[in-house]
MIMIVEX-130924 format. One record per residue (C-alpha): x, y, z; residue in one letter; residue number from 1. Coordinates in nm, 3 decimals, decimal comma, padded with zeros to 5 digits. Layout:
% residues N
(rec (X; Y; Z); A; NUM)
...
% end
This chain:
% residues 130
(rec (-01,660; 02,462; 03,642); X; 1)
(rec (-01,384; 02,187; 03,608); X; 2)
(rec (-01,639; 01,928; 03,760); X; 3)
(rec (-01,929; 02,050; 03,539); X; 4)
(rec (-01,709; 01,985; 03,205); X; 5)
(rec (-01,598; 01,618; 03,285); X; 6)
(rec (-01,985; 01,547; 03,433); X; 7)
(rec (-02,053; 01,689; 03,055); X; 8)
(rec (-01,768; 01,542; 02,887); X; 9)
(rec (-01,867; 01,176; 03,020); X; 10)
(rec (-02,271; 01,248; 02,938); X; 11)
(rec (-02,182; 01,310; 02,595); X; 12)
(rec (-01,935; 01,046; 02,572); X; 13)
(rec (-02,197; 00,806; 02,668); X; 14)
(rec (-02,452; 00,936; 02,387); X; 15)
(rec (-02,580; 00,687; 02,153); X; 16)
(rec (-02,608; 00,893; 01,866); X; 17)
(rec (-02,247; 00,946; 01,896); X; 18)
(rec (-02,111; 00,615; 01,792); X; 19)
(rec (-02,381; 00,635; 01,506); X; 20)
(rec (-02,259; 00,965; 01,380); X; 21)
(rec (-01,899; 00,841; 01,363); X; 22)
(rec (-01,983; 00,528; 01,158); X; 23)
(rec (-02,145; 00,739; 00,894); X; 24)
(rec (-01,865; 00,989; 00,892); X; 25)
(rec (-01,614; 00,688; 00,856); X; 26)
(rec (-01,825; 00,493; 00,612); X; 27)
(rec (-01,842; 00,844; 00,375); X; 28)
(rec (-01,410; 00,858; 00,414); X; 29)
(rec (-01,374; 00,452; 00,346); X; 30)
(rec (-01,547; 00,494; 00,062); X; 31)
(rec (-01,407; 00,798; -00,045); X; 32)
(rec (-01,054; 00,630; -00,029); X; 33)
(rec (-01,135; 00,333; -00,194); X; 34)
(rec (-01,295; 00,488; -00,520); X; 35)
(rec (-01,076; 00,807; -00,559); X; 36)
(rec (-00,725; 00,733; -00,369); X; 37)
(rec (-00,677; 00,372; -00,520); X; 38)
(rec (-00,775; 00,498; -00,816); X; 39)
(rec (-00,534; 00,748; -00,832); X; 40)
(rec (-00,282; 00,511; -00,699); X; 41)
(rec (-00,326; 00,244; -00,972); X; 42)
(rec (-00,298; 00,515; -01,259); X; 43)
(rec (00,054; 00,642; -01,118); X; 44)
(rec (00,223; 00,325; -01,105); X; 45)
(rec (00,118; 00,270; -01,513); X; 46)
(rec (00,455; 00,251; -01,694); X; 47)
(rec (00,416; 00,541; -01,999); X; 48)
(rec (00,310; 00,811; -01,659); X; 49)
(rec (00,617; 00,966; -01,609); X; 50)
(rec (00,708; 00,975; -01,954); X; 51)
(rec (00,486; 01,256; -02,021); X; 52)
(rec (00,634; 01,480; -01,766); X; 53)
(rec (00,268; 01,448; -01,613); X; 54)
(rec (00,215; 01,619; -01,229); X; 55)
(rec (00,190; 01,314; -00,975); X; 56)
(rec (-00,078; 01,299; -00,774); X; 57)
(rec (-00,055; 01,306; -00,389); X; 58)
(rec (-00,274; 01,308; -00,098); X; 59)
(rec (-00,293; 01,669; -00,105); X; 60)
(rec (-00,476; 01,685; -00,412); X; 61)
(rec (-00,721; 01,393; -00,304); X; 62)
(rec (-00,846; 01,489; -00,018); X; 63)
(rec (-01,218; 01,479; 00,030); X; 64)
(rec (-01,332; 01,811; -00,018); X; 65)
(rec (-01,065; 01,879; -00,249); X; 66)
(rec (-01,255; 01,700; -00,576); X; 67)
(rec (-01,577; 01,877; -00,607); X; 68)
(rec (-01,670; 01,598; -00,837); X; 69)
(rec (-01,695; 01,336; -00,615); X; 70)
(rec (-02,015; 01,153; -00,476); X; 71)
(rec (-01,826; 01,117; -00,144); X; 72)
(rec (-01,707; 01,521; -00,117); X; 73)
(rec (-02,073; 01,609; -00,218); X; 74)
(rec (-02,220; 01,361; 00,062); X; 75)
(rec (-01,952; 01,497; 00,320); X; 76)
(rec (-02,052; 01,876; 00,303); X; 77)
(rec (-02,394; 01,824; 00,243); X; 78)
(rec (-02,414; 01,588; 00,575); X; 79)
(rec (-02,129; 01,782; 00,823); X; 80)
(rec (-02,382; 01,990; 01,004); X; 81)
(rec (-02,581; 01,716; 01,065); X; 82)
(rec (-02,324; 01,514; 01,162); X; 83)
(rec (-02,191; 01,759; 01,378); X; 84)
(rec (-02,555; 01,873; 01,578); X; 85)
(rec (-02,613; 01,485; 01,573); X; 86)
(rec (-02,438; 01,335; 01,897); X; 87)
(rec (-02,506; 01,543; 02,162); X; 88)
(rec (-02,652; 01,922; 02,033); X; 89)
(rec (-03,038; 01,817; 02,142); X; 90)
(rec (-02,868; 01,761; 02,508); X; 91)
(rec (-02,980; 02,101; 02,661); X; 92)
(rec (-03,326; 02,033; 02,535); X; 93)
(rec (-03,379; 01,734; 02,686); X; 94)
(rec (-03,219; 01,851; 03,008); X; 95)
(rec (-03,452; 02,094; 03,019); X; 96)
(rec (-03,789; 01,869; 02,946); X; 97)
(rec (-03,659; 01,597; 03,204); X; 98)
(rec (-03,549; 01,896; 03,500); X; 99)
(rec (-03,207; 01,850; 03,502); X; 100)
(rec (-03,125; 02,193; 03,463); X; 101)
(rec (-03,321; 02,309; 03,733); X; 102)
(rec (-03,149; 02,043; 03,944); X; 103)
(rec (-02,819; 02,121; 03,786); X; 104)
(rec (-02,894; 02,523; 03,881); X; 105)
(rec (-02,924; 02,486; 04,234); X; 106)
(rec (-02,578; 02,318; 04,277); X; 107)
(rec (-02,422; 02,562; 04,066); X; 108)
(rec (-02,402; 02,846; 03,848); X; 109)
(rec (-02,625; 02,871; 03,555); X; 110)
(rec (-02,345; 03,048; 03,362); X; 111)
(rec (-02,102; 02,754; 03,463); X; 112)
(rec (-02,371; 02,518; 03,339); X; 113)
(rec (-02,420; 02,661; 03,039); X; 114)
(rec (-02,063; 02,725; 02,971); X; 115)
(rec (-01,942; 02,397; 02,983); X; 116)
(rec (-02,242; 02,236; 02,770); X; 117)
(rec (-02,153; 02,506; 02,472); X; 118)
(rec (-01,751; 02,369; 02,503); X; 119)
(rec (-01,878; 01,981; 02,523); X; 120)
(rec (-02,088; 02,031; 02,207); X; 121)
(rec (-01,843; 02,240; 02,062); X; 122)
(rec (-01,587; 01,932; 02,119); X; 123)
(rec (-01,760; 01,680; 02,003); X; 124)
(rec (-01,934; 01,848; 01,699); X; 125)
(rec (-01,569; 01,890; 01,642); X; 126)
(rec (-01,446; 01,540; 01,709); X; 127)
(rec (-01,737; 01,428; 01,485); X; 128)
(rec (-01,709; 01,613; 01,196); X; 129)
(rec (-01,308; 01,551; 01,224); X; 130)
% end
């Protein structure tokens, strides 16, 4: 099974949606910090803030899905599971269409097969959407 998860590991590495789904996921969190976190950033360091006795704000309560009210937070959620089936969930599929699996089966166990494609898309849907 260790041999079928780094054969895996590599194919999916090697995918070319998954370099495209991580420059949409990092385009949504660029933006995100530019228009929310500088924002934030500029209107603590005004001199009258602290005066008030106002709460700071911190990364905590910036975060992307924290601000409902966001284009960016909005665009995250509504794009995660595709952004997570993106790089390498149509893999078993196409392994099936092109006869890999049947190639794959006669090496080794189908249960091994199968075992380590649901951890490799499980990974990198996870990697991904991270």
């Amino acid at each position: 099974m260790g041999r079928m998860l780094k054969l895996e590991f590599a194919r999916a590495l090697r995918s070319r949606l998954l370099p495209a789904a991580l420059i949409v996921g990092l385009l949504i969190a660029v933006s995100q910090y530019l228009s929310v976190v500088l924002e934030y950033r500029g209107y603590m360091e005004a001199p009258d803030f602290w005066k008030g006795g106002a709460h700071p704000f911190s990364v905590f309560g910036s975060w992307i899905g924290g601000d409902p009210f966001h284009m960016q937070s909005s665009l995250y959620f509504i794009l995660l599971p595709a952004l997570a089936s993106l790089p390498y969930a149509d893999s078993f599929f196409l392994d099936r269409k092109s006869g890999y699996v049947k190639h794959i089966v006669t090496r080794t166990k189908k249960s091994h097969y199968l075992a380590a494609k649901y951890i490799t898309v499980f990974v990198v849907a996870g990697l991904t959407v991270i």
